[in-house]
N, CA, C and O of each residue as an XYZ file, in Angstrom:
620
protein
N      -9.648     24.207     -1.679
C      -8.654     24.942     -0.910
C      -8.395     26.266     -1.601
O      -8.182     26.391     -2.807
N      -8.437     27.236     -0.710
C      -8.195     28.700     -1.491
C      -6.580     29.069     -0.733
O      -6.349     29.065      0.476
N      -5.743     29.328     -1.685
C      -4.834     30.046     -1.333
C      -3.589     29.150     -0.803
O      -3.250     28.454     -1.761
N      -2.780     28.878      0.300
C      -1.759     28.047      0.285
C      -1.912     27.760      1.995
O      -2.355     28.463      2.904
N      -1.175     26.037      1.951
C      -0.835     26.028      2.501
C       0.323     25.447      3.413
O       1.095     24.683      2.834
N       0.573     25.715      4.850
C       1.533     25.691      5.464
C       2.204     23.612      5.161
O       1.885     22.589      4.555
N       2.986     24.014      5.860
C       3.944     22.728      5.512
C       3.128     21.687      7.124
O       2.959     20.482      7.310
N       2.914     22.554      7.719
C       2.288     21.828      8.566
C       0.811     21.215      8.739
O       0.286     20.322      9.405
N       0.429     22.152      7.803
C      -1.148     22.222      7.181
C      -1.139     20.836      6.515
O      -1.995     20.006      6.821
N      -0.289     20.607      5.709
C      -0.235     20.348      4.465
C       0.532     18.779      5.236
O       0.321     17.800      4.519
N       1.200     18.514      6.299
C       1.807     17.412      6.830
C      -0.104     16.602      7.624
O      -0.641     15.494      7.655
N      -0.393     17.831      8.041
C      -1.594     16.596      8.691
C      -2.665     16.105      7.592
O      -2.882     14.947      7.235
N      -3.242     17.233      7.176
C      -3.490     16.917      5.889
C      -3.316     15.651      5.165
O      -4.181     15.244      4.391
N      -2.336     15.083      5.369
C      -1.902     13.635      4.872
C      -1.337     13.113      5.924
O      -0.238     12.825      5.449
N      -1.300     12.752      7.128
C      -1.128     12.236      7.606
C       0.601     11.938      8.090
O       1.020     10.972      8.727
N       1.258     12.917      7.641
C       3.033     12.775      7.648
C       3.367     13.731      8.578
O       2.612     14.436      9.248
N       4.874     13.679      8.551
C       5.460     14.600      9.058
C       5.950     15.928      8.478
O       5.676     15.932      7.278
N       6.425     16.802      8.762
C       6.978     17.919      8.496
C       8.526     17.362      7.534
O       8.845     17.758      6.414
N       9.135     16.538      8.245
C      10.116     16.141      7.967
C       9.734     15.146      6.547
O      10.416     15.410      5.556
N       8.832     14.178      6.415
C       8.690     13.219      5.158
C       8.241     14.306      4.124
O       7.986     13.654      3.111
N       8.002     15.695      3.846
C       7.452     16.748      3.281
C       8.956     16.754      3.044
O       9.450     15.861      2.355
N       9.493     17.434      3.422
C      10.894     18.065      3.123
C      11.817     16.780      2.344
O      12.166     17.031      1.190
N      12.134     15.724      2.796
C      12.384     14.231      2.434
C      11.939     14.361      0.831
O      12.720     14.580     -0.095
N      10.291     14.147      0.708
C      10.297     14.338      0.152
C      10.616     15.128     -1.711
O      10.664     14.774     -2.889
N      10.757     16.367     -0.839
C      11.301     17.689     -1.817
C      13.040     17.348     -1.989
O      13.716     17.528     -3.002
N      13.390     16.925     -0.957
C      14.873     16.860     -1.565
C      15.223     15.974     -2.309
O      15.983     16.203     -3.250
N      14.611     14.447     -1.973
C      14.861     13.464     -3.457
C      14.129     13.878     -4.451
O      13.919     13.128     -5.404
N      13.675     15.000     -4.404
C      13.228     14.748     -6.193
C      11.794     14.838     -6.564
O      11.511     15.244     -7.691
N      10.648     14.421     -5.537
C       9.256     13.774     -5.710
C       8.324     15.065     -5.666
O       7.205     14.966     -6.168
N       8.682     16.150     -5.152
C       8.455     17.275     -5.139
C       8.691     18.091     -5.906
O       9.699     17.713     -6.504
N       8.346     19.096     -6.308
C       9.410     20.061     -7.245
C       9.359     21.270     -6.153
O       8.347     21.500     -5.491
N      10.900     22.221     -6.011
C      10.236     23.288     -5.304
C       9.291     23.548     -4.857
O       8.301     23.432     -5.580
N       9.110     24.019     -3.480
C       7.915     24.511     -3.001
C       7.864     26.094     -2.707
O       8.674     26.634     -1.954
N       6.907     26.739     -3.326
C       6.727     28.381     -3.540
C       7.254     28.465     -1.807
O       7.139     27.548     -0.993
N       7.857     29.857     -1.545
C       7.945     29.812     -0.352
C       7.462     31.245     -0.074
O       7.379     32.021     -1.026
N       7.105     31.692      1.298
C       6.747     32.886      0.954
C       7.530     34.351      1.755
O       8.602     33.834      2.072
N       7.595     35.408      2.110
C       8.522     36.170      2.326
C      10.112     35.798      3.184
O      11.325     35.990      3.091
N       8.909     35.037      4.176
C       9.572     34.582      5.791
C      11.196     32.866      5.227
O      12.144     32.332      5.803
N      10.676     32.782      4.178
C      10.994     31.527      3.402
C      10.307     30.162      3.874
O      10.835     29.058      3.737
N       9.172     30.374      4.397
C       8.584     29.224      4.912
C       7.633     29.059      3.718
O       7.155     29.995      3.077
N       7.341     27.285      3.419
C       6.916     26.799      2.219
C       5.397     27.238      1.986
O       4.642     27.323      2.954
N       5.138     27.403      1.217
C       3.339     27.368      0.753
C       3.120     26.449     -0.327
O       3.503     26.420     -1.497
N       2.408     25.714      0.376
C       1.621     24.445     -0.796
C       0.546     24.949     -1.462
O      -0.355     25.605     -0.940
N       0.657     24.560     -2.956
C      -0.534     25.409     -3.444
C      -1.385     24.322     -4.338
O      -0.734     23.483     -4.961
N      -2.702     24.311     -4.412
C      -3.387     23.474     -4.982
C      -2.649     22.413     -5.698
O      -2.658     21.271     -5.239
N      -1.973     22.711     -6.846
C      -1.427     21.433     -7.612
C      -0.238     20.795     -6.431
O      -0.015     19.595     -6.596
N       0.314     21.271     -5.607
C       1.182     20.388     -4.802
C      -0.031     19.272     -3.872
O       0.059     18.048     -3.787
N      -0.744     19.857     -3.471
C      -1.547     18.959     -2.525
C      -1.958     18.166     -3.843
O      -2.438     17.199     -3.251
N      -2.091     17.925     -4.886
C      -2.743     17.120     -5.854
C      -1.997     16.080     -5.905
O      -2.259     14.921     -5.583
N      -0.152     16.965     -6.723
C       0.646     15.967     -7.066
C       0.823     14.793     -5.389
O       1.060     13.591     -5.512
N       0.696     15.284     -4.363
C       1.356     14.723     -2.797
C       0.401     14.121     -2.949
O       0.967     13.093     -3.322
N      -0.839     13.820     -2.986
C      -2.112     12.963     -2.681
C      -1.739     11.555     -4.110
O      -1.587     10.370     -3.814
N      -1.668     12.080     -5.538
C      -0.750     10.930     -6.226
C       0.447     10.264     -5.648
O       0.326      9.046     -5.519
N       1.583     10.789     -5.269
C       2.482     10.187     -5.096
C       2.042      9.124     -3.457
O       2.297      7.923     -3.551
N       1.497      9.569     -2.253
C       0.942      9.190     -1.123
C       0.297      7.901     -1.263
O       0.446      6.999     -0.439
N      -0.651      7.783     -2.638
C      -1.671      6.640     -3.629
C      -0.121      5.563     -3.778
O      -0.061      4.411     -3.347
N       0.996      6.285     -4.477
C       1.484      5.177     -5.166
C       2.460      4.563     -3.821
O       2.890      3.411     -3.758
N       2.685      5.687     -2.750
C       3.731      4.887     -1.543
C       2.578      3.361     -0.913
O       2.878      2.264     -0.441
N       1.335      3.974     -1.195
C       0.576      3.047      0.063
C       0.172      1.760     -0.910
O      -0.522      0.777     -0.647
N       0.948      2.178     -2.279
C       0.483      0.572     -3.192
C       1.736     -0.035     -3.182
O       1.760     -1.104     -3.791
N       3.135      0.438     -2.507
C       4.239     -0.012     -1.922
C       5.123     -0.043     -3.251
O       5.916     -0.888     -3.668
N       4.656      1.312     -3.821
C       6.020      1.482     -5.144
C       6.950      2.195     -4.537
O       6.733      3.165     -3.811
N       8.541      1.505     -4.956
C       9.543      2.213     -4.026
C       9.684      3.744     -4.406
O       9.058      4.358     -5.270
N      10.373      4.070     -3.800
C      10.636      5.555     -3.410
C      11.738      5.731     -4.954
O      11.501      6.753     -5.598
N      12.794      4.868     -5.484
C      13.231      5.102     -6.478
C      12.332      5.184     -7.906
O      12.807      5.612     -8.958
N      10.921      4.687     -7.750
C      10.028      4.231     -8.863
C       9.495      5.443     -9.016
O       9.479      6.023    -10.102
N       8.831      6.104     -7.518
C       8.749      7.560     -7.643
C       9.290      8.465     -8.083
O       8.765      9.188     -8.930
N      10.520      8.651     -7.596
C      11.501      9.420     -8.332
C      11.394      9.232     -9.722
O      11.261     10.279    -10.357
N      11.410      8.427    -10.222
C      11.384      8.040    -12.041
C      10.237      8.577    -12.467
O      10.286      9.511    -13.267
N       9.511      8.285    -12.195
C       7.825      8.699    -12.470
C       7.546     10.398    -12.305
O       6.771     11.031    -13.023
N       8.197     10.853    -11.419
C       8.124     12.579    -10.920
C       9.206     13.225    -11.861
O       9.242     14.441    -12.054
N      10.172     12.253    -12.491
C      11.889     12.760    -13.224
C      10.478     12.945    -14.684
O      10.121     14.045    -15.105
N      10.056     11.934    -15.068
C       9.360     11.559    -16.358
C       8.103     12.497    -16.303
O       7.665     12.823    -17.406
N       7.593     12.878    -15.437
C       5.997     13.723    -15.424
C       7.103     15.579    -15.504
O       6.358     16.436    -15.978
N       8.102     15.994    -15.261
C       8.292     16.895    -15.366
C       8.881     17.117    -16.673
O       8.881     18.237    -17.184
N       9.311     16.246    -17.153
C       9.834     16.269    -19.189
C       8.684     16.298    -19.548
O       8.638     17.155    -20.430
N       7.735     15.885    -19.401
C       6.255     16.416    -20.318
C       5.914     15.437    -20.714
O       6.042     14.323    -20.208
N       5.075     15.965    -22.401
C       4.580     15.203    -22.977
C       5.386     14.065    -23.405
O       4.753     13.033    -23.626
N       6.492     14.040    -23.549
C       7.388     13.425    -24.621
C       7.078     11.877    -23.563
O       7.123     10.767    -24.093
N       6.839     12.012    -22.371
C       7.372     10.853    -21.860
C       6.175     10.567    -21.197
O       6.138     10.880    -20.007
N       4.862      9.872    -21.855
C       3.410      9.498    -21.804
C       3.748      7.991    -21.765
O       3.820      7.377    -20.701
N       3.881      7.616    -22.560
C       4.550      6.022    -22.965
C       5.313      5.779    -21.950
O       4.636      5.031    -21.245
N       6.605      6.005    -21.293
C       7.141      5.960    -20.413
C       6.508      5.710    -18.936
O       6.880      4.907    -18.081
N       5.322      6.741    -18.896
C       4.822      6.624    -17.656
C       4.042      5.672    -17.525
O       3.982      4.989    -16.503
N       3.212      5.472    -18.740
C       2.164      4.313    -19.482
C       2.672      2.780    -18.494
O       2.208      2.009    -17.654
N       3.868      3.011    -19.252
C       4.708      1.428    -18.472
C       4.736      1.085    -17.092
O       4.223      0.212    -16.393
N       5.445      1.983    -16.936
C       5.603      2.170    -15.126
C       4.742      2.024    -14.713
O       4.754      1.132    -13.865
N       3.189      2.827    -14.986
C       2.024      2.779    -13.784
C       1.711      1.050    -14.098
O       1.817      0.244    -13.174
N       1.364      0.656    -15.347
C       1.548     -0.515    -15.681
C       1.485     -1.544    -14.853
O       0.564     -2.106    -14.260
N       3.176     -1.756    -14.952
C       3.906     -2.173    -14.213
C       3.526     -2.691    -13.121
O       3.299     -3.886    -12.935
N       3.403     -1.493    -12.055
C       2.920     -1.505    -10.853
C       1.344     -1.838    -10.635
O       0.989     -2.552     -9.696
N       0.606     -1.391    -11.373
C      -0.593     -1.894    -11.468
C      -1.014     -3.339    -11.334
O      -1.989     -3.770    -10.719
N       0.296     -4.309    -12.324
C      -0.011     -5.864    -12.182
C       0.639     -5.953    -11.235
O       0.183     -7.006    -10.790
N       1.638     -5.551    -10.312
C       1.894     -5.806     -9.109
C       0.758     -5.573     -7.911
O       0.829     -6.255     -6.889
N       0.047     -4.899     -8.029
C      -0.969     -4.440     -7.038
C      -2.107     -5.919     -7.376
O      -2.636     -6.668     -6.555
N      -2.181     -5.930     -8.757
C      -3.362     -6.592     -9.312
C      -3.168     -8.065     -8.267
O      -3.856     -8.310     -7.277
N      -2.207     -8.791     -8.732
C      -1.279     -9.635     -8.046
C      -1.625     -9.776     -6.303
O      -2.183    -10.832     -6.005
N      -1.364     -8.884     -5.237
C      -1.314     -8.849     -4.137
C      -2.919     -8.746     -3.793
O      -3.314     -9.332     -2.785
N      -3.607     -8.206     -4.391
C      -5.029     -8.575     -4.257
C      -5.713     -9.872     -4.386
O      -6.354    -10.435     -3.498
N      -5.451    -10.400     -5.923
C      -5.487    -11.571     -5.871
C      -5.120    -12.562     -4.685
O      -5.825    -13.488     -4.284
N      -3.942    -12.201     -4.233
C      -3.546    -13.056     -3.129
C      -4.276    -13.180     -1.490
O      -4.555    -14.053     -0.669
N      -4.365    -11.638     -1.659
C      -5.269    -11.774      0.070
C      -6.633    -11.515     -0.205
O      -7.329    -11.070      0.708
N      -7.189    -11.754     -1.470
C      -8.476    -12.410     -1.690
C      -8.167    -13.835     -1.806
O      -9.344    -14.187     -1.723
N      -7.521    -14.961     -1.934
C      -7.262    -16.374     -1.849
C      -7.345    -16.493     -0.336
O      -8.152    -17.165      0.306
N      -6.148    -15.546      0.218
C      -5.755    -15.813      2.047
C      -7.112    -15.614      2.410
O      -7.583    -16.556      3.046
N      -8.124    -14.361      2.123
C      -9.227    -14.370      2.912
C     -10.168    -15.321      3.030
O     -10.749    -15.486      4.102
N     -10.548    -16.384      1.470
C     -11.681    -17.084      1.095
C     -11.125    -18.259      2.114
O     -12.019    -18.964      2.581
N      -9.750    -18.576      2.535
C      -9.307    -19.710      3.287
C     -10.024    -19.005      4.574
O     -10.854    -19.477      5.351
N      -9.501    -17.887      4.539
C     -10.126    -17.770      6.516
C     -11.256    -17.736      6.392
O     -11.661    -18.727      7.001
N     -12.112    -17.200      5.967
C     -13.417    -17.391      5.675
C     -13.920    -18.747      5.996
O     -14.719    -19.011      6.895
N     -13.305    -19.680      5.070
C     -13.299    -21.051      4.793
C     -13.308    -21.334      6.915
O     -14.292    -21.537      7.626
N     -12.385    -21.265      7.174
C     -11.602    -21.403      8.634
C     -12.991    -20.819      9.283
O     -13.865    -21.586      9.687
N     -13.065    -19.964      9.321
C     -14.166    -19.447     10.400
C     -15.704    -20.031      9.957
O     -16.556    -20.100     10.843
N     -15.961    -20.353      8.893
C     -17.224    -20.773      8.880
C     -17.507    -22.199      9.670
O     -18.475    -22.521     10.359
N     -15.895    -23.193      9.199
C     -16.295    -24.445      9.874
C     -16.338    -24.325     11.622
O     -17.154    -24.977     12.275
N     -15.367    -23.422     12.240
C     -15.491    -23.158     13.527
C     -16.558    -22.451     14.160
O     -16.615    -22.329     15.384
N     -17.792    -21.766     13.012
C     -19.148    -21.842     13.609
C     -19.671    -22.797     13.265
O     -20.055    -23.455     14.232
N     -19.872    -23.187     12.424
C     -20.595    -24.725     12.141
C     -20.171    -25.769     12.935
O     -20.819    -26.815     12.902
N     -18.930    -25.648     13.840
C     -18.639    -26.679     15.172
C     -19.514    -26.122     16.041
O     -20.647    -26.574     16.201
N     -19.127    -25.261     16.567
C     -19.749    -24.407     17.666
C     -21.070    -24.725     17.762
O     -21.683    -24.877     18.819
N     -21.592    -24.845     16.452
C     -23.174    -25.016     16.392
C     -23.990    -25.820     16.789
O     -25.125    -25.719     17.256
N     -22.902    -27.161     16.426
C     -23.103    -28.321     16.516
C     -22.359    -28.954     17.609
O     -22.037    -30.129     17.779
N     -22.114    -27.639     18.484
C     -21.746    -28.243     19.890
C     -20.762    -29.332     19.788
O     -20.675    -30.329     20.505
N     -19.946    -28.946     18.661
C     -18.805    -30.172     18.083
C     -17.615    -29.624     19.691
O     -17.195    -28.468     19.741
N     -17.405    -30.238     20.357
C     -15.865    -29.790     21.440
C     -14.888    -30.152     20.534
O     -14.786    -31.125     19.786
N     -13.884    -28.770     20.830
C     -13.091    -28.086     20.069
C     -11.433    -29.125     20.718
O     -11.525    -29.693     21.806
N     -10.378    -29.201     20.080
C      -9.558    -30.103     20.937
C      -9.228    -29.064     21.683
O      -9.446    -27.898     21.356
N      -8.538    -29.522     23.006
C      -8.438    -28.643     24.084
C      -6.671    -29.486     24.612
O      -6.314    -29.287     25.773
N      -5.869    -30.234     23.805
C      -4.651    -30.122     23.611
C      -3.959    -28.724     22.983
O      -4.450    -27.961     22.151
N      -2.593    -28.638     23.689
C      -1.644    -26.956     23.223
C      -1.220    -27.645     22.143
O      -0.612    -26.786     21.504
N      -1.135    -29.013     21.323
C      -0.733    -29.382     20.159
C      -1.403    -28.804     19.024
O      -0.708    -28.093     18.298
N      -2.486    -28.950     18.757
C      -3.347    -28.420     17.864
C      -3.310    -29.429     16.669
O      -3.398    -29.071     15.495
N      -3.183    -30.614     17.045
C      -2.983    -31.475     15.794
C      -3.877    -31.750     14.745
O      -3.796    -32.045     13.553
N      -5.183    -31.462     15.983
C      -6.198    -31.835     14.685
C      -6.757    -30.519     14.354
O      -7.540    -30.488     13.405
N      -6.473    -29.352     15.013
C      -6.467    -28.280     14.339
C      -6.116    -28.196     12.858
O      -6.691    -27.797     11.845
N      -4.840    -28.779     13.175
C      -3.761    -28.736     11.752
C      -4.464    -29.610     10.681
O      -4.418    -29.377      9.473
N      -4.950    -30.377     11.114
C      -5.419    -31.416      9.890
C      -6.797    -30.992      9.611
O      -7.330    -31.577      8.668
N      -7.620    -29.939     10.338
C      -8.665    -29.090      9.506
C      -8.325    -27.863      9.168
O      -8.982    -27.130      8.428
N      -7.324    -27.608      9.680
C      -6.552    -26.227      8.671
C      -6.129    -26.831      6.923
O      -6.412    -26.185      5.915
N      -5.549    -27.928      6.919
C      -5.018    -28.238      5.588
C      -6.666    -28.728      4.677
O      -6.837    -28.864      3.466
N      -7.409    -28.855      5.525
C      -8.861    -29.452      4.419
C      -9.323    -28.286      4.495
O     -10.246    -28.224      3.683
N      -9.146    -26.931      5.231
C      -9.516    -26.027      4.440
C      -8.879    -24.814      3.919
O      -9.258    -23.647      3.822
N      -7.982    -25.327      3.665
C      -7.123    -24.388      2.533
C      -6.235    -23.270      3.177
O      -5.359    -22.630      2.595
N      -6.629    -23.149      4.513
C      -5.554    -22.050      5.530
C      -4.215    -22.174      5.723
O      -3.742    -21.659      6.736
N      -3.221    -22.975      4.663
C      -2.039    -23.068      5.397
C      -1.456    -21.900      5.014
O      -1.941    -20.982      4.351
N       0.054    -22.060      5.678
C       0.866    -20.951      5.340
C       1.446    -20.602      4.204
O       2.205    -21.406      3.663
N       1.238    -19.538      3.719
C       1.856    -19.444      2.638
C       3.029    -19.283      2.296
O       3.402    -19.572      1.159
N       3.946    -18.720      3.347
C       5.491    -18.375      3.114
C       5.866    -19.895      3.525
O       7.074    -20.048      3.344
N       5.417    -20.760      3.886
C       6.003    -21.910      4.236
C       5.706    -23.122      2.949
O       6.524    -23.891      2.444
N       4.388    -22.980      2.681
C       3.914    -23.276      0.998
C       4.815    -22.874      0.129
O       5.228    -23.515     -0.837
N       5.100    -21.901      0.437
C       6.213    -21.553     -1.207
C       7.897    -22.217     -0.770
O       8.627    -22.595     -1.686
N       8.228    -22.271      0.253
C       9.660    -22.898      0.570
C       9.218    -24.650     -0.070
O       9.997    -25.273     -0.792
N       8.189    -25.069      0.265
C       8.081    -26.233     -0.252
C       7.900    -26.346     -1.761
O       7.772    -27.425     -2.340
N       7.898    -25.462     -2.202
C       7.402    -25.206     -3.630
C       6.087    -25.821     -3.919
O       6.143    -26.958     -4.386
N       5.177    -25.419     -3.778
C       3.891    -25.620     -3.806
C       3.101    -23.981     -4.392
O       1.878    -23.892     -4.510
């Protein structure tokens, strides 16, 4: 990118609004944006950098206060490396975590869809009751149950 750009440039660009740009800049996650005669903003290389980091850490579902901390700590400098060290950290085994998990959820559906071609194949008829009972009892032999309902049971 040579030179700057517009707030609107700079909203599709990532996929936002005009308004989550500004949002942005006023809590904090932003620093000033150069503006230019008219007072309309110009984004300039390192803003589209820092917005493409912070954009990384919204879509790994770090809150908006974690940001703020992280943008408070990257503008004190060096002093606060260690600081940030933690935080990305932090969030990192949280991400690590949620992967793990819908790699488990997937190997079950996986699991789920292979035996429902291997019926199919075998011209196995599927039950054709709205109960789904014996659905349910080849959902639990292959590992597809629910998980928010798994964890109320403590399992």
């Amino acid at each position: 990118m040579d030179g700057f750009l517009s707030i609107a440039q700079m909203a599709q660009h990532f996929g936002v609004s005009a308004h989550t740009l500004r949002y942005y800049e006023r809590a904090g996650l932003l620093a000033p944006v150069h503006r230019d005669a008219g007072g309309r903003r110009q984004y300039a290389q390192r803003d589209v950098a820092w917005l493409a980091f912070l954009m990384r850490l919204r879509a790994m579902g770090v809150p908006i206060r974690d940001m703020r901390r992280y943008a408070q700590l990257r503008a004190a400098g060096d002093a606060t490396l260690v600081e940030r060290l933690e935080l990305l950290s932090k969030h990192r085994e949280a991400v690590a975590a949620r992967l793990a998990s819908l790699q488990d959820n997937l190997a079950a559906l996986d699991s789920k869809l292979a035996w429902y071609r291997d019926a199919i194949a075998q011209s196995v008829s599927l039950p054709s009751t709205s109960t789904g009972a014996d659905d349910e009892q080849r959902t639990l032999h292959t590992g597809l149950e629910n998980p928010s309902t798994d964890r109320r049971r403590g399992r």
